[in-house]
N, C-alpha and C positions, 0 to 999 in steps of 0.2 A: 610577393603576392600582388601588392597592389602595384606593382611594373608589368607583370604579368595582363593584370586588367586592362591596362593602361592601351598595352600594346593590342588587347585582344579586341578591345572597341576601338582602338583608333581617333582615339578622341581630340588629339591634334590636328590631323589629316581631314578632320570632318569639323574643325574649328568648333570646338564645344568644350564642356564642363561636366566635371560629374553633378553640380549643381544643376544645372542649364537641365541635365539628360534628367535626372529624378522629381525636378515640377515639373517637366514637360509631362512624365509618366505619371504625377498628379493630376496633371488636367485632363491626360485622357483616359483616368479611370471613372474619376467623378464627370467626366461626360457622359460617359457610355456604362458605368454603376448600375442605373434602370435593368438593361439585359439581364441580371440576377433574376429580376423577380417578372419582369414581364415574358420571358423565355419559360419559367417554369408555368406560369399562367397557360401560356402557349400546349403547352407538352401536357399537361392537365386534361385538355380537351382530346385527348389522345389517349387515354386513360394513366396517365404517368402520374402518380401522385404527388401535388405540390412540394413537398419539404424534397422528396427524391430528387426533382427536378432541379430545385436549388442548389442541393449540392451539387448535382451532375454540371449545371451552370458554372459554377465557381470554380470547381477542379477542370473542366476542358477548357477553360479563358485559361486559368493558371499555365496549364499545361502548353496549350497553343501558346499563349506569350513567352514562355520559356525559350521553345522552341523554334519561336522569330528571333527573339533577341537573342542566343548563344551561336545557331547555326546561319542565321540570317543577317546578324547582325545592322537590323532594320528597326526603325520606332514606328512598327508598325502593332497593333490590337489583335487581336484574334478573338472571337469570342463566336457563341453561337448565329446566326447573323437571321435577322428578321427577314421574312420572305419564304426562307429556307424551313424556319419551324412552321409557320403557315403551311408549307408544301406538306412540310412532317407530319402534321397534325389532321387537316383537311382533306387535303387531299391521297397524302398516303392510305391511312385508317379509316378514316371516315368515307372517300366516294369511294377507295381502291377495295378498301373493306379487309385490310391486311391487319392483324393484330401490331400493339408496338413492340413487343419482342420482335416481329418479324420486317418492319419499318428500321429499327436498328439496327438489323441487319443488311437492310437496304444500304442506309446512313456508312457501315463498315464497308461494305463493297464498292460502291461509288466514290469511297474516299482510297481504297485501292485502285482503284483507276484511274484516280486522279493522280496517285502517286507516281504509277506508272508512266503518265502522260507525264509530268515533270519533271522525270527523270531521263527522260529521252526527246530526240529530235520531235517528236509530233507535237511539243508547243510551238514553236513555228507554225508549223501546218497549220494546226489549230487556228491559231489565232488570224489568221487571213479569211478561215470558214465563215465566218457569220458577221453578218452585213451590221454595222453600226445602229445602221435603222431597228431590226429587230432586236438588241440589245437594249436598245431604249425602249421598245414595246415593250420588253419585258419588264424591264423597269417600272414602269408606267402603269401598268396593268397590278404586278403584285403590290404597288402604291395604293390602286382604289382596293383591292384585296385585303391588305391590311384595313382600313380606312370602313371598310362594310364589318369586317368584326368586330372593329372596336367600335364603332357605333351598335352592334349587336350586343357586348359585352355591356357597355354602359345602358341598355334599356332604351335608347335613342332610337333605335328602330328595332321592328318586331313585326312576326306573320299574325296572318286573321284571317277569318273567315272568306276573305274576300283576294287574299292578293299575298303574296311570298312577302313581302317589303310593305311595311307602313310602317308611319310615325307612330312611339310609345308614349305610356302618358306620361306627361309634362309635372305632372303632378307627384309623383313617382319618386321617393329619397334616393332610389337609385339614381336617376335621371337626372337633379337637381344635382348632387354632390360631381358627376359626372361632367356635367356642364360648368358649373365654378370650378370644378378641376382645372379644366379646359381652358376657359381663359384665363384662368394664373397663368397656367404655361407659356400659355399667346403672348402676355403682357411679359414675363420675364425674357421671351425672347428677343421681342421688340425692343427691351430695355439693356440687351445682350449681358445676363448674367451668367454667368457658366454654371452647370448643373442643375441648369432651368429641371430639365424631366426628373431628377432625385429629390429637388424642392417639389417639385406635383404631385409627385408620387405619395411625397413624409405626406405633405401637407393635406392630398386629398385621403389618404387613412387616417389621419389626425378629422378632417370633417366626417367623413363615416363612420368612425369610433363613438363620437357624439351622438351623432343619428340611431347610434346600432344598429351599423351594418354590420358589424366583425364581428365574430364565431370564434372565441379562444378556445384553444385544442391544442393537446401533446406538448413533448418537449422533446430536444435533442437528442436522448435516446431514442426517442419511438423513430426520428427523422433518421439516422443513422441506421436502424435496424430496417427501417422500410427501405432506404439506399441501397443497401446490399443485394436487394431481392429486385433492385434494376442494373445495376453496375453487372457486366459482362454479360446481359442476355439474351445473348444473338442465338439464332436458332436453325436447324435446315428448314424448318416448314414452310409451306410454300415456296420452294423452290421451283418447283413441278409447275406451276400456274404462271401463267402470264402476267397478271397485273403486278407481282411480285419482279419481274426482269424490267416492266415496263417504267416501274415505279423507280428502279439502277440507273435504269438509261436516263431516263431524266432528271434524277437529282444528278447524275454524274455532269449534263451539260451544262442544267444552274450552274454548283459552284466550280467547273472547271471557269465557264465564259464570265461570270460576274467575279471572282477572283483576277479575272486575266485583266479585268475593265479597272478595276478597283486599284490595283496595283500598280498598272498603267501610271494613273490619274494621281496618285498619292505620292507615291518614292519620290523623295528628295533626289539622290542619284538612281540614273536609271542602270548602271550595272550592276545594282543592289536585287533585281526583279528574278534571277534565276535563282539564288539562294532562297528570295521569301518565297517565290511560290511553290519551290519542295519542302520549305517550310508548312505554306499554306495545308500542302496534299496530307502531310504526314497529320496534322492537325486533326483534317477534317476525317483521317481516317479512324485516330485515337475516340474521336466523339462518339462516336459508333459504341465500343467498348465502354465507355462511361457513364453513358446512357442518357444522351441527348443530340439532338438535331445538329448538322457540317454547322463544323464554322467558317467564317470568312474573315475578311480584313475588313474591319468595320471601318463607315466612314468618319467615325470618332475618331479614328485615329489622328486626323487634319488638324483637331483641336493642339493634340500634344505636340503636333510638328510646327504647329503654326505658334507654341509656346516655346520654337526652342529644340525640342526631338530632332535628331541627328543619328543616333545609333541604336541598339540593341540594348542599352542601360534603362531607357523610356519605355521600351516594351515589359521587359523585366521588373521596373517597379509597377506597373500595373500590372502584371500578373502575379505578384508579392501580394498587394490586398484584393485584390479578387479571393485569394486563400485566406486573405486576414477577415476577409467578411464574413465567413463560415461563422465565427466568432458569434453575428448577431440574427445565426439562422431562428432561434424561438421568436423574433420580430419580425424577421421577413415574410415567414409564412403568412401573417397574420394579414398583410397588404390585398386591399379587397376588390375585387374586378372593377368598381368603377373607380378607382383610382390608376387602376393600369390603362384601361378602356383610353382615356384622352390620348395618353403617346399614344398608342396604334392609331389612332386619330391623324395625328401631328407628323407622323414617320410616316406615312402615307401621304399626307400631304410635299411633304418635301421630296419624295420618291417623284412626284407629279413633272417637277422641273427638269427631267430627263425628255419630255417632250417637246421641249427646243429641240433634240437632237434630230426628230425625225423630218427630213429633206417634204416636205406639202408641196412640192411642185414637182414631184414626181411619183404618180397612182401607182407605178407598177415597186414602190417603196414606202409609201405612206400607208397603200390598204391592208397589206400584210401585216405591220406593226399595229393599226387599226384592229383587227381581228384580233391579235393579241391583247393589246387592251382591254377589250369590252369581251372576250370569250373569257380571261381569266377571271374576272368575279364573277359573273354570271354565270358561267358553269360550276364556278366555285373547287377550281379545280387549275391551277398551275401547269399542270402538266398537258392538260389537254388544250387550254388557253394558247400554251407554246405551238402544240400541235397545228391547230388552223395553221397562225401565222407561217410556219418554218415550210406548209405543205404548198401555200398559195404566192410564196416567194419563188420560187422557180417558174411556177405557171405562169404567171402574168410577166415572168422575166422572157420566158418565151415568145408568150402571143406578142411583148414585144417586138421581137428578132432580137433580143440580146441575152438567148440563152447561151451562150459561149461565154457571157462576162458573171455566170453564177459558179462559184468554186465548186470542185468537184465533191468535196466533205459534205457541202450543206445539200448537194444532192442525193449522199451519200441518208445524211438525217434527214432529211425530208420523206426518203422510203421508208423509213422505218418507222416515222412518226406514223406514214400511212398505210404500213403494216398491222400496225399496232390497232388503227381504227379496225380495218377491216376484218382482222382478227378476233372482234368483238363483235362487230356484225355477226360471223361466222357463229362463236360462241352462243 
């Protein structure tokens, strides 16, 4: 058996250790651990109920990790990936106005097409469609995205009488434990401790517990029986409607393109990238059925490669305790918004350094990713964010005279983005 293993990861060939490969898959669980609870945070505002989300968290990492590490045989993460529940939560439900049975099922079709796409020639294609520049708007953009909730979440900022956005008070136990949350985090990472965000996390519920902010409720049975009544509940409705197709299309291009980016940028070898990202597809299809927001390949993953990860054994023992965390779901729940509040904070901040990537000495590349940017929080709405930008990339590639150098795909989505507007008009 253990020859068998041996052979099956490769673990000569990739100069490693089963040692080397299970702390690597410790450092990048207790990296990236936070996504339990700040994911089901997420999916909450969605009407998903916390403990549900928790589990649904922990079984689609498990499962995606499985699935990188046996078929993929990558040390790569899978979990639900921030951005994406944003888009889930936000923008799905809330502006598309689609219930979350019926966003899951979004979540399951968009991961079928993505599967599709990975299992045939049109990754290729694909990935010469979209300009580097917009990739990083998008980036960029669901960075301040994140970054306006979590200041939302923590009481940091709030509406009024006078204006969508103003400062909340200062004075505020929310807002004070939110804030000392915050710069712990700041200062553990300056200090480069690993599981800076799990330390923020304990420690800012340990300062709100104090304060009484935390509401004890339930226990693992009630979290388990509530589970059930989100685990597989995709539905037809709304199929009929548009914001329903509109809402496919655009989660399909998120995690097809930010996968495609991610995977890129991480693999240790790159003939490792066909395997993970049919990995990736089937993942983000499974999340659908489980009952939470695509996953991706999170950029924790770097942590466990950067300790050593070489194979699919790193993948594998992080998604072993992602299932062993279930264990301390009557604690998790109990983790109180302004303790999540700072990472979304912090993860939005670090999303921001993608805007080196955008070329500023060239308007008919910089204004489109620009538009992206500042349309996705401010619409408050991902999908439409993407829209500007993808529609005014062509345009101005023209009025330069270098509409011949825009791919024919991204013209391809560019109509349809502005399909989608003008069919709303219509509506």
């Amino acid at each position: 058996m253990r020859k068998r293993l041996w052979e099956r990861f490769a673990l000569h060939k990739h100069q490693t250790t089963w040692k080397q490969e299970i702390l690597a898959g410790l450092t990048s669980f207790f990296t990236v651990a936070y996504i339990i609870v700040i994911n089901a945070a997420i999916l909450a505002d969605a009407g998903i109920p916390m403990q549900a989300g928790i589990i649904a968290t922990a079984l689609t990492a498990f499962v995606g990790c499985m699935l990188m590490g046996w078929w993929a045989n990558a040390p790569i993460v899978l979990v639900p990936g921030m951005g994406v529940n944003a888009f889930f939560s936000y923008t799905v439900v809330q502006s598309m106005h689609l219930t979350w049975q019926e966003a899951l099922t979004v979540v399951f079709l968009s991961g079928l097409l993505f599967t599709v796409v990975s299992f045939s020639p049109l990754v290729d294609w694909l990935s010469q469609a979209v300009p580097s520049s917009l990739n990083a708007g998008i980036s960029v953009g669901i960075g301040l995205f994140l970054t306006l909730i979590g200041l939302q979440k923590g009481g940091i900022v709030t509406a009024n009488d006078y204006s969508m956005i103003a400062m909340g008070s200062l004075a505020e136990p929310r807002v004070i434990v939110t804030l000392i949350t915050l710069l712990l985090i700041v200062i553990l990472m300056i200090r480069g401790v690993r599981g800076n965000f799990l330390i923020g996390i304990l420690s800012g519920s340990a300062l709100a517990a104090g304060w009484g902010l935390i509401e004890r409720s339930g226990g693992t049975e009630v979290a388990l029986q509530t589970y059930w009544k989100v685990a597989g509940s995709l539905t037809t409705e709304g199929w009929d409607r548009l914001p329903f197709w509109i809402a496919t299309f655009s989660l399909t291009l998120i995690i097809v393109f930010e996968n495609m980016g991610l995977l890129h940028s991480m693999l240790p070898r790159k003939e490792q990238f066909g395997r993970s990202f049919q990995a990736n597809a089937v993942s983000a299809m499974t999340a659908g059925l489980l009952g939470t927001s695509s996953t991706v390949s999170t950029v924790e993953s770097a942590a466990g490669i950067a300790a050593g990860g070489r194979t699919g054994i790193t993948a594998i023992t992080a998604g072993v305790l992602f299932l062993v965390s279930l264990l301390f779901l009557p604690w998790m729940k109990l983790i109180p918004p302004s303790a999540v509040a700072p990472v979304l904070i912090v993860l939005g901040g670090l999303m921001l350094g993608n805007v080196r990537r955008i070329p500023w000495d060239d308007m008919s590349e910089w204004f489109p990713a620009y538009l992206i940017v500042a349309a996705i929080p401010l619409t408050y709405s991902i999908a439409d964010g993407m829209a500007f930008g993808f529609i005014a990339y062509p345009v101005l590639k023209a009025a330069k005279g270098q509409a011949k150098s825009v791919p024919i795909p991204l013209y391809l989505i560019a109509g349809l983005f502005l399909l989608s507007f003008l069919l709303r008009i219509w509506e």
